[in-house]
KEBAPA-700617 format. One record per residue: x, y, z of N, C-alpha, C in turn. Coordinates in steps of 0.001 Angstrom, whole numbers, padded with zeros to 6 digits, always signed. Example, Ala and Ser with C-alpha at 12.3 -4.5 7.8 and 13.67 -1.06 7.14 Angstrom:
# residues 2
+013190-005690+007800+012300-004500+007800+013200-003300+007800;+012850-002250+007080+013670-001060+007140+012900+000030+007870;
This chain:
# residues 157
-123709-188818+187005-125021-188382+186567-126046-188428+187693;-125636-189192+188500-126608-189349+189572-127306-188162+190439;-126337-187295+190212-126927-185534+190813-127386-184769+190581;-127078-185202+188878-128386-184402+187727-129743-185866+186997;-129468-186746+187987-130646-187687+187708-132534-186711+187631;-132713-185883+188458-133984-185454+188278-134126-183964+186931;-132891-183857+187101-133002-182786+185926-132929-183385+184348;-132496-184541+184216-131784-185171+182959-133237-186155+183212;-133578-186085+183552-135154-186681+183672-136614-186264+182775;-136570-184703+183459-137096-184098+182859-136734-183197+181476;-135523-183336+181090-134794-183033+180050-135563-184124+178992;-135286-185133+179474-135372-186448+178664-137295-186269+178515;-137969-186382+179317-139201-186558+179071-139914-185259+178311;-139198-183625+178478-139992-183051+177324-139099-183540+176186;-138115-183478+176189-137426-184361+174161-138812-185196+173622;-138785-186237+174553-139184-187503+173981-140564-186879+173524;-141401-185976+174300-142490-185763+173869-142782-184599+173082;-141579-184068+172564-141476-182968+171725-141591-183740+170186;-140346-184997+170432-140030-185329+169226-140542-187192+168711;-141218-187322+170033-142160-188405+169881-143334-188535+168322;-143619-187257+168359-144807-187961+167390-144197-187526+165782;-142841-187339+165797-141835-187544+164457-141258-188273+164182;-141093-189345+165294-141114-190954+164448-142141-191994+164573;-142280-192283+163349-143363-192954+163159-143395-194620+163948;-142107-195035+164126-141863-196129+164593-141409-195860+165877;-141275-195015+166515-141780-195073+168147-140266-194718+168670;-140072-194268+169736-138416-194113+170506-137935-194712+170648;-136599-194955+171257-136128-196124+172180-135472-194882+173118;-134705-196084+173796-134307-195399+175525-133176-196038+175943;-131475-196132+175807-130894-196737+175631-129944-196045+176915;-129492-197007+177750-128848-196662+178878-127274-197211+178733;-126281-196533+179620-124903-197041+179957-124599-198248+180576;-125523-198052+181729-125643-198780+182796-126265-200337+182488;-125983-200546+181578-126588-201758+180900-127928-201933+180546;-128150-203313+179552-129414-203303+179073-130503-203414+179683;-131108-203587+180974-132054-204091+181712-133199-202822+181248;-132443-201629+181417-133893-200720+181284-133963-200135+180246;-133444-200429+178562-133831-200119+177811-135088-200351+177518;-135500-199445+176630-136921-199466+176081-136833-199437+174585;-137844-199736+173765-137925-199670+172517-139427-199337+171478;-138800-198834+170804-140450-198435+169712-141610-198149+170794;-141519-196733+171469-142377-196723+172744-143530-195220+171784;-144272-195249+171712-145193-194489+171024-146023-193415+171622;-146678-192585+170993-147677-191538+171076-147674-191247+173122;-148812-191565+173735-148655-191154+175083-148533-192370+176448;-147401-193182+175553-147134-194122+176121-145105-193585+176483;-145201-192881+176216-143726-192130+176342-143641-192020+177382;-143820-190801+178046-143996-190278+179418-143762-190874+180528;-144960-192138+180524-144824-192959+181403-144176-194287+181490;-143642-194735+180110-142627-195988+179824-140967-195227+180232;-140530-194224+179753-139388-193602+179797-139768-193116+181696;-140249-192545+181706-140194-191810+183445-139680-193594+184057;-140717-194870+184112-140684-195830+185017-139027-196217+184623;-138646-196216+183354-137294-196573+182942-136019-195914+183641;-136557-194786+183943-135268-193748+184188-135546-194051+185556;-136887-194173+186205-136561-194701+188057-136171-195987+188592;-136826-196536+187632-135471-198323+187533-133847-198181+187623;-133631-197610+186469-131568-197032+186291-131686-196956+187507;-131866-195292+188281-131821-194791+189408-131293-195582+190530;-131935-196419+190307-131930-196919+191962-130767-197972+192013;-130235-198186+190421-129219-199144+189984-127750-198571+189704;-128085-197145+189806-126755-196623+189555-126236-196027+191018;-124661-195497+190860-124123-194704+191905-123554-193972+192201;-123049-193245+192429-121796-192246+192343-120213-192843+191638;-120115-193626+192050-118785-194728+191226-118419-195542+190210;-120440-195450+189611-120595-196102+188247-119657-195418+187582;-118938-196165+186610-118310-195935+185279-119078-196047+184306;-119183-195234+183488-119643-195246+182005-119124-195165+180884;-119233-196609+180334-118957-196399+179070-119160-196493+178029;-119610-195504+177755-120233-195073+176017-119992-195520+174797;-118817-195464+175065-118319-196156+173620-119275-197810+173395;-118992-198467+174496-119647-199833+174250-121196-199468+173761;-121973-198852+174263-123528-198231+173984-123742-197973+172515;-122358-196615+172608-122800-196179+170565-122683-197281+169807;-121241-197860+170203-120812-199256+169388-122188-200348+168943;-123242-200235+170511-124051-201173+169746-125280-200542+169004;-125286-199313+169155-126284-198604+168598-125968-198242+166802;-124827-198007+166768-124260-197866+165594-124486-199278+165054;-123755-200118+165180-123617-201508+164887-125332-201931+164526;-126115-201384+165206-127503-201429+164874-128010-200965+163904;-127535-199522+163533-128245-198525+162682-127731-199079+161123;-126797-199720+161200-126132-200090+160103-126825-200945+159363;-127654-201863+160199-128806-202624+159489-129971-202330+159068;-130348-200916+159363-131263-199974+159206-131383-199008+157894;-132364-198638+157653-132056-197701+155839-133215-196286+156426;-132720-195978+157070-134042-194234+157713-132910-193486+158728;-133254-192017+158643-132737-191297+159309-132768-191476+160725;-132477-191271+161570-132161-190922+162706-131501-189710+163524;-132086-189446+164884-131464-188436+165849-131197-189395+167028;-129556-189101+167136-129403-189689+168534-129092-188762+169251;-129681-187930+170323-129737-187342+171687-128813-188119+172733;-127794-187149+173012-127252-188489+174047-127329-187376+175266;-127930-187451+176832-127735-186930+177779-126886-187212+178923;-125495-186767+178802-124504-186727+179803-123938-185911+180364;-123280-185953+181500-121871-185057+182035-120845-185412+181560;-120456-186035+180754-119192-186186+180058-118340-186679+180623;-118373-187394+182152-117502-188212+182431-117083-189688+182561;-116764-190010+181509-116703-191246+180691-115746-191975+181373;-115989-192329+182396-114795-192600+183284-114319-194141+182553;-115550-194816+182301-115590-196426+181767-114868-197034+180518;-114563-195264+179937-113823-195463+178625-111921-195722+178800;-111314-196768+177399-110190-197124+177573-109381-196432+177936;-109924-194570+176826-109191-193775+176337-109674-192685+176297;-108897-191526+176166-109790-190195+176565-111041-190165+175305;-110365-190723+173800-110897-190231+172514-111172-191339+172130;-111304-192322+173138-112463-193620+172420-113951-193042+171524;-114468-192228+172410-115833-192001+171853-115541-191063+170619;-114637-190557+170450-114238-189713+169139-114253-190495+168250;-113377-191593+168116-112623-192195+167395-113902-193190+166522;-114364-193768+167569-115796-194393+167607-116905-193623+166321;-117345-192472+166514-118277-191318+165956-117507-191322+164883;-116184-190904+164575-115624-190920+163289-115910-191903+162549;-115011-193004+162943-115170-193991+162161-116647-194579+161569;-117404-194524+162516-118851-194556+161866-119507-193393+161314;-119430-192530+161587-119713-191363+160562-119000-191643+158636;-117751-192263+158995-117035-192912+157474-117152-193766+157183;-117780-194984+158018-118325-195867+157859-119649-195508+156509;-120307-194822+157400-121865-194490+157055-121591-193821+155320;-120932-192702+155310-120934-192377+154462-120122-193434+153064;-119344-194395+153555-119336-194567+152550-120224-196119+152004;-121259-196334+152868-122116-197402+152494-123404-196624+151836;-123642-195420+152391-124584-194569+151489-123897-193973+150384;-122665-193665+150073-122317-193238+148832-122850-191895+148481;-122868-191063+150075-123286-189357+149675-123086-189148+151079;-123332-187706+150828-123256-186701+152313-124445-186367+152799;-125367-187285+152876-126889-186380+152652-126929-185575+153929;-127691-184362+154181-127629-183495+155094-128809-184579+156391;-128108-184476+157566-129141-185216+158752-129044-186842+158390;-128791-187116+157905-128909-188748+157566-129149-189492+158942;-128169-188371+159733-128063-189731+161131-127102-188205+161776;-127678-187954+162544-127526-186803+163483-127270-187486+165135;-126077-186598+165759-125705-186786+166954-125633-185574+167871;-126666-185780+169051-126137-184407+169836-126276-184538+171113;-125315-184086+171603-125289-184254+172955-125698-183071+173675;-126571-183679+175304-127273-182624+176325-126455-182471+177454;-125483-181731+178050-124388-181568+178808-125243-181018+179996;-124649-181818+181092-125097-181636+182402-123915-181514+183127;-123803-180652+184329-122450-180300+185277-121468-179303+184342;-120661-178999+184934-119918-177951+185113-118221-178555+184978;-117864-179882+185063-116619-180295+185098-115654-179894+183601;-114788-179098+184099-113925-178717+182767-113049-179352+181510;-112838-180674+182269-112387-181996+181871-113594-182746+180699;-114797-182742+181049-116068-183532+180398-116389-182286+179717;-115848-181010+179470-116497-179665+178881-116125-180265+177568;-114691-179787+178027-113845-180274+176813-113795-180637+176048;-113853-182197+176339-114275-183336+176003-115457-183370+174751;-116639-183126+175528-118093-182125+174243-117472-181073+173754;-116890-180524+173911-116763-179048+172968-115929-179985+171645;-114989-180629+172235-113515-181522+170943-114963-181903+169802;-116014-182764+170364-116679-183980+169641-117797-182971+168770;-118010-181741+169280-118927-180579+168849-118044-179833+167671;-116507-179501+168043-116356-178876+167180-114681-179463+166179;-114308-180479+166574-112886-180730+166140-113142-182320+165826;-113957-182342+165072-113971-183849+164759-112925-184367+163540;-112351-185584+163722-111716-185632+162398-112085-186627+161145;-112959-186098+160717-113720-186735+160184-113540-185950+158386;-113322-186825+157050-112520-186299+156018-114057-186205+155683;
């Protein structure tokens, strides 16, 4: 990610301020690279400049050889939401190379199971309940893939 760090930057900062003032309880900002520069419940025009200083902190902490792995991230984000009763959008911005993961379809397997998780502690299908989408950066055919499987071949009953 480190090569699309200024583009996935500004990706990230119009989102946040597109879709900033539609939650009422504020963003968060949840990184791979461990917890140090997360952010949380960040509000109105305090976005911009809490998320920009966040994303130049990572920066300077990440590298070309970082591994990422996602699965541990959703795991705790999920594991989070579960204690939670409100919709959600999780935006996730990557290149898809999950190098950090066990398995090619950890993060599949992961999204499923909590997607069946979810549904069956709510006891319906409600439309958006808890939405996932990913922002694909680079060109690698391997990490295409990869998003296209989780976009369109989920196995989820």
């Amino acid at each position: 990610m480190v090569q699309y760090w200024d583009d996935v930057t500004t990706v990230l900062l119009t989102l946040a301020m597109k879709i900033g003032p539609l939650d009422k309880d504020g963003l968060d900002l949840e990184f791979t690279v461990g917890d140090t520069h997360n952010i949380h419940d960040v509000k109105g025009w305090e976005i911009p400049k809490k998320f920009k200083h966040s994303m130049d902190d990572a920066r300077r902490e990440i590298h070309e050889r970082y591994k990422t792995n996602v699965g541990e991230t959703l795991r705790k984000i999920f594991d989070n939401y579960l204690n939670i009763n409100k919709k959600m959008a999780l935006i996730i911005l990557t290149d898809g190379l999950w190098k950090g993961a066990a398995s090619s379809d950890d993060v599949e397997n992961l999204i499923a199971g909590f997607i069946t998780n979810l549904n069956e502690r709510l006891k319906k299908w409600e439309s958006r309940w808890f939405s996932i989408q990913f922002v694909s950066f680079g060109e690698d055919e391997e990490a295409l893939k990869r998003l296209d499987k989780l976009d369109n071949d989920m196995p989820i009953e």
